[in-house]
C-alpha positions in Angstrom: -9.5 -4.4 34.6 -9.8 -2.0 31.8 -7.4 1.0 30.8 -7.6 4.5 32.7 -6.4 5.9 29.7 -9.2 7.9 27.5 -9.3 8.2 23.5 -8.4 11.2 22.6 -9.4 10.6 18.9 -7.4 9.8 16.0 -3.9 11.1 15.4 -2.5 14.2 13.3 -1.0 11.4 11.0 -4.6 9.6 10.8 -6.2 12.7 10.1 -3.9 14.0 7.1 -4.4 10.0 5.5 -8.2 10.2 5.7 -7.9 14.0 3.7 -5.8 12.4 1.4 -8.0 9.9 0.8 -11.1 11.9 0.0 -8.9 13.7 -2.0 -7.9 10.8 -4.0 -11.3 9.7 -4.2 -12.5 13.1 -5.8 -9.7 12.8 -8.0 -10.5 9.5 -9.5 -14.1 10.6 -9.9 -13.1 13.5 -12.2 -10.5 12.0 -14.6 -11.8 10.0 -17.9 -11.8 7.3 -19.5 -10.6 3.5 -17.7 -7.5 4.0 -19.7 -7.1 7.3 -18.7 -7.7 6.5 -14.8 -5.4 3.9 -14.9 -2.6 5.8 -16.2 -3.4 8.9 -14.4 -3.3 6.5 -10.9 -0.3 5.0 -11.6 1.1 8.2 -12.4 -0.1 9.8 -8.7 1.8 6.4 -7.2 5.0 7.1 -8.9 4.8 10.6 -8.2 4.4 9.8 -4.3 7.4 7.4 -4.2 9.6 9.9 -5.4 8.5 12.4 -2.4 9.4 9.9 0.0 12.2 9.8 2.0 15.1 7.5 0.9 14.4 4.7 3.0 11.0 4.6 2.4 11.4 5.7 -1.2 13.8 2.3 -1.8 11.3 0.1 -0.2 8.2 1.3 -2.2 10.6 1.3 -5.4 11.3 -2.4 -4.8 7.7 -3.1 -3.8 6.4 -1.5 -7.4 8.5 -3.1 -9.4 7.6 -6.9 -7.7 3.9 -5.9 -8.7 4.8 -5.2 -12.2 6.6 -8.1 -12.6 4.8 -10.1 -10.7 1.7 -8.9 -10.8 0.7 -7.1 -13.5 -3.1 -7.3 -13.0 -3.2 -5.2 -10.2 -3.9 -1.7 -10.7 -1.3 0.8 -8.9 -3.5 3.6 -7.4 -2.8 5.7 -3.9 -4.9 4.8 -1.0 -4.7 6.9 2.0 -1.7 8.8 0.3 0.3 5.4 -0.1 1.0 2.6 -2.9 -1.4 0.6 -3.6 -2.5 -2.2 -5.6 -6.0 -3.2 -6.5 -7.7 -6.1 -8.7 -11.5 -5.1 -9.9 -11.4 -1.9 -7.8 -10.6 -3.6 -4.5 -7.1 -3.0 -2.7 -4.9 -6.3 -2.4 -2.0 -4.6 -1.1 -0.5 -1.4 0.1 2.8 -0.3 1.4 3.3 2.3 4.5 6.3 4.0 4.7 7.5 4.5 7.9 7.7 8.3 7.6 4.1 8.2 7.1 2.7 7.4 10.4 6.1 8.2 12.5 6.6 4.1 13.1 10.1 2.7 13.0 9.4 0.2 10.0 7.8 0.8 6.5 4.9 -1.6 6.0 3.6 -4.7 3.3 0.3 -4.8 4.3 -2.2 -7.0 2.5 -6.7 -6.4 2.6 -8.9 -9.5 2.8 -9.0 -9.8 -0.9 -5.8 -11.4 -0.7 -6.0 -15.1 -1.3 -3.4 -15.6 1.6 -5.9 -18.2 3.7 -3.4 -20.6 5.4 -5.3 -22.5 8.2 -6.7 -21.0 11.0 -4.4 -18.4 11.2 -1.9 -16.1 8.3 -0.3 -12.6 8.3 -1.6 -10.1 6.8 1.7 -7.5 6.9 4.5 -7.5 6.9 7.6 -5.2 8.4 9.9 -3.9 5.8 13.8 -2.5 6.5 15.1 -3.6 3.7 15.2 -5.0 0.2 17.1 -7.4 0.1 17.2 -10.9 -2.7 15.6 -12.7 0.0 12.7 -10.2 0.5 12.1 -9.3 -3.2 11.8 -12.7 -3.3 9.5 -13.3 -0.7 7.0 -10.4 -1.4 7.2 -12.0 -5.2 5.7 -15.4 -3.6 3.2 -13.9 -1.2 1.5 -11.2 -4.3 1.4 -14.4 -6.5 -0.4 -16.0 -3.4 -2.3 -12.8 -3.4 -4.0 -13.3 -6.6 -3.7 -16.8 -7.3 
């Protein structure tokens, strides 16, 4: 049996990252050079972290300092007003904070790009609470993964 319950259409949370998006869009298309983009993206990334809330903002900290380290050929850029990380253009990873979308965990969440194919079946995201050695360690392994 199917659900009574009608869509009402996409939240006031959904709504606000798809503007953001277009916005970021619009943005990128205006600035110059590669160079200039690049710096100018990474900028906008650093720039939302710090507007986070402290939870959040220590988790996205963590998370862009693993892909530095880690992964230096990914490009920081936002993506539906969040971090991101790209490779050729094409978004590898993102992290969610938890404020963004009122849930009660910040998100690791990784696109098909990823090279995380494990058998018939592998996550794709991951819950964040907290950085710990353990999890720095373990979002280190699976970006590798990522672009291995």
């Amino acid at each position: 049996m199917g659900s009574t319950k009608s869509y009402e259409g996409f939240s006031a949370e959904e709504k606000a990252a798809m503007k953001e998006h277009a916005q970021e869009m619009k943005k990128s298309a205006r600035r110059g050079s590669v160079a200039d983009k690049a710096a100018a993206a990474e900028q906008d990334v650093l720039t939302k972290i710090a507007e986070m809330f402290d939870a959040d903002r220590i988790l996205a900290e963590g998370v862009h300092a693993i892909m530095k380290a880690d992964a230096p050929m990914l490009a920081p850029k936002l993506w539906y007003g969040q971090p991101a990380y790209a490779l050729d253009g094409k978004i590898v990873c993102f992290f969610q904070g938890a404020a963004k979308f009122k849930t009660r965990y910040a998100t690791l969440g990784f696109n098909e790009e990823a090279r995380l194919d494990d058998g018939a079946m592998w996550a794709t995201s991951f819950a964040l609470i907290e950085m710990t050695p353990a999890v720095k360690k373990r979002i280190a392994a699976s970006v590798k993964q990522a672009v291995s």
